[in-house]
C-alpha positions, -999 to +999 in steps of 0.1 A: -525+195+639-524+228+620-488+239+637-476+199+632-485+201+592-467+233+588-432+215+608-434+188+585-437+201+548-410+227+561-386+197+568-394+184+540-424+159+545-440+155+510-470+131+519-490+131+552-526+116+556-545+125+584-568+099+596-607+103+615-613+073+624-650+086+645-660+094+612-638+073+587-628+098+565-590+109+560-571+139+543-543+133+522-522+162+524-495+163+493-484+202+503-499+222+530-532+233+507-557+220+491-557+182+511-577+153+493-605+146+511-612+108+511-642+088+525-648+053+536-650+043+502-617+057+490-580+045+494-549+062+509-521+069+478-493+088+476-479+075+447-450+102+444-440+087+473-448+054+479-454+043+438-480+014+435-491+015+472-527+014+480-552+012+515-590+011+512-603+030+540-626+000+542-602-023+549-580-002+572-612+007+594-628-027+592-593-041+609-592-013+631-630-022+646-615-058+653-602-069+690-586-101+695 
């Protein structure tokens, strides 16, 4: 993941969240330091790049847990 970050923010990525779903937490990685670190009781933003958009880890990992 380390080598895959470092391709993307040099062509240019400028958002990337890295999702753990084992232990529902993610990293929201807005340059190649210093990630957010965002737990099951956060949301996924990148309001730079998507304006007004907003995930609650809840929501995305209680829809993940379902099978139908």
């Amino acid at each position: 993941m380390e080598r895959e970050l470092d391709e993307y923010f040099a062509n240019g990525v400028r958002a990337v969240w890295v999702i753990q779903p084992v232990h529902e937490t993610a990293k929201i990685y807005e340059s190649r330091d210093e990630p957010a670190a965002i737990d099951s009781e956060g949301s996924l933003q990148a309001p730079e790049v998507l304006p007004g958009f907003e995930l609650a880890m809840r929501a995305l990992f209680d829809h993940a847990g379902r099978r139908e």
